[in-house]
N, C-alpha and C positions, 0 to 999 in steps of 0.2 A: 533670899540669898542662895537657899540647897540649889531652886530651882535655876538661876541664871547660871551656877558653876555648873551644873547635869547639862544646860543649853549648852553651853562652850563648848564643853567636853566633847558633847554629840557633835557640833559643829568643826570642831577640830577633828576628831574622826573621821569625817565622812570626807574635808577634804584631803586628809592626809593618804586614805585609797583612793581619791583621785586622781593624786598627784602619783601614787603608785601605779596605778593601771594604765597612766600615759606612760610612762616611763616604760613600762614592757610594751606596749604598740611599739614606741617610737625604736629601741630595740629591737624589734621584731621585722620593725620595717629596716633598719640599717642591716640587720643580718641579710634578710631577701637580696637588699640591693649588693650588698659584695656575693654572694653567691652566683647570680645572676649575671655582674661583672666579670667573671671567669669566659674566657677564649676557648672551646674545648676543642680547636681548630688545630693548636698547635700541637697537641699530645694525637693525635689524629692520624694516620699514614695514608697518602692515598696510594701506594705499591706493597705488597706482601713482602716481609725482608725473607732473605734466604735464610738457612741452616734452622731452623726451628726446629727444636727440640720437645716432646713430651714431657708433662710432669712426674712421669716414672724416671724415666733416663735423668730428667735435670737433679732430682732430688738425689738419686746416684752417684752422680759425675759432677754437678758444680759443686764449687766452693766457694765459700764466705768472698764476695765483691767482686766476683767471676763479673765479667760482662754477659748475656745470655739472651738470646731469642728462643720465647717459649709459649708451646702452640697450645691454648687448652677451652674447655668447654668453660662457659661461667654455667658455676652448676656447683653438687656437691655438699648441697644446704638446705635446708628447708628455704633458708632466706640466704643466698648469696650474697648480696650484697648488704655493707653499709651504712646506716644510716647516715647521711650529711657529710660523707666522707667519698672520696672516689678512691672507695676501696671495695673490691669484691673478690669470692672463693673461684677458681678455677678446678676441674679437674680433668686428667689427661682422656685426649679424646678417643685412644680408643676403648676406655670403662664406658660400657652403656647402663643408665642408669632407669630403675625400675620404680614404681611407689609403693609395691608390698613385698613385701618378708621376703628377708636373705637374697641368697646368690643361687642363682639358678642355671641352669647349663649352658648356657649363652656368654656367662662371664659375667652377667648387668649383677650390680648392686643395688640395695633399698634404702631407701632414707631411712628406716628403722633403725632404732640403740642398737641393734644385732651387728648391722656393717659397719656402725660409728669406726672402726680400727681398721677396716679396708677403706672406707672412706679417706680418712687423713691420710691411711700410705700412698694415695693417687691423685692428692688434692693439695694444692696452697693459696697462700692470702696474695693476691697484687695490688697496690698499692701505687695509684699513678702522683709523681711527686713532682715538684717546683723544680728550678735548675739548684736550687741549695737543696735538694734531696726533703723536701718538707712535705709530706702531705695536703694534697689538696682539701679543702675544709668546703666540697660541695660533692652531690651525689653523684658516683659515676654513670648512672640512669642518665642524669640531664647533661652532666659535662659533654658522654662520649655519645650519649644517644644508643645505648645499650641494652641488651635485656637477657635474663635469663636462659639458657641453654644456644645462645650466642659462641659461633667459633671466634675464637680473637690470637694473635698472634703480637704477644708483647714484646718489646726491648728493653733493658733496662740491666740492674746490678743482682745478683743474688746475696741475701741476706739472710745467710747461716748461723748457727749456734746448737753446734751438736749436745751441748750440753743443758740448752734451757731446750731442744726437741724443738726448735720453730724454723722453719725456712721459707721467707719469703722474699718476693722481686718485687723489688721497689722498680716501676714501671717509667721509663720518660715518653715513651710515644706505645702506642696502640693500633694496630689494624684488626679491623672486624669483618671476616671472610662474608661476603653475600651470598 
């Protein structure tokens, strides 16, 4: 009798992570396929807009829902980008950016904790989002075709809060300087 309930038991177990571990495939594959789904055509520009602004000047001068064209490096990170988000750091391009230590007579800053506070003063989050203002929920790598120390000239809203310290441009179209 022990032994047919210990059978069950195991029996019941093994297919109850089976039925688990499809259930994350099948998941995993509906995730891909709406990602994949994503048009990154339309957030896209194929002409540079005018008046584009630096992220030094913007952080200065816009305000909270400004409308704003702003011209920056994707950069300013060890990892600029997002994971699974089409969101990444920009920073204004004329900081040139270094891999070691500090600020050196050129202006370039380093990825090191030393610049982390010059870094953020010349750097923000953009954020390319839906016509409801929503975040896209896939990589701006594959949306935009994107990468790292890429010039881009975004359009979109600025998104201020002098008080929580964060300023970022929720993005609706994108150009990527060649």
């Amino acid at each position: 009798m022990l032994r047919s309930i210990l059978g069950f038991g195991l029996l019941s177990l093994s297919l109850a992570s089976m039925i688990g571990c499809g259930q994350t495939s099948l998941q995993a594959t509906v995730d891909a396929s709406e990602s994949a789904s994503v048009d990154g055509t339309q957030y896209l520009l194929t002409e540079e807009p005018e008046g584009a602004v630096g992220v030094l000047i913007a952080k200065e001068d816009a305000k909270d829902q400004d409308e704003i064209v702003l011209l920056g490096r994707i950069g300013g990170q060890a990892e600029p980008f997002i994971k699974d988000r089409s969101a990444f750091m920009v920073i204004d391009p004329t900081i040139g950016m270094m891999s070691e230590e500090a600020v050196d007579e050129s202006g370039e800053i380093c990825m090191d904790d030393c610049c982390a506070s010059l870094r953020t003063a010349c750097s923000t989050l953009v954020k390319v989002v839906d016509a409801s203002g929503k975040p896209l929920e896939v990589d701006a790598r594959k949306l935009l075709k994107v990468k790292e120390n890429d010039l881009v000239v975004v359009k979109g809203k600025v998104q201020r809060n002098d008080e929580a310290g964060t300023f970022t441009i929720a993005a609706n179209a994108v150009f990527v300087r060649q």
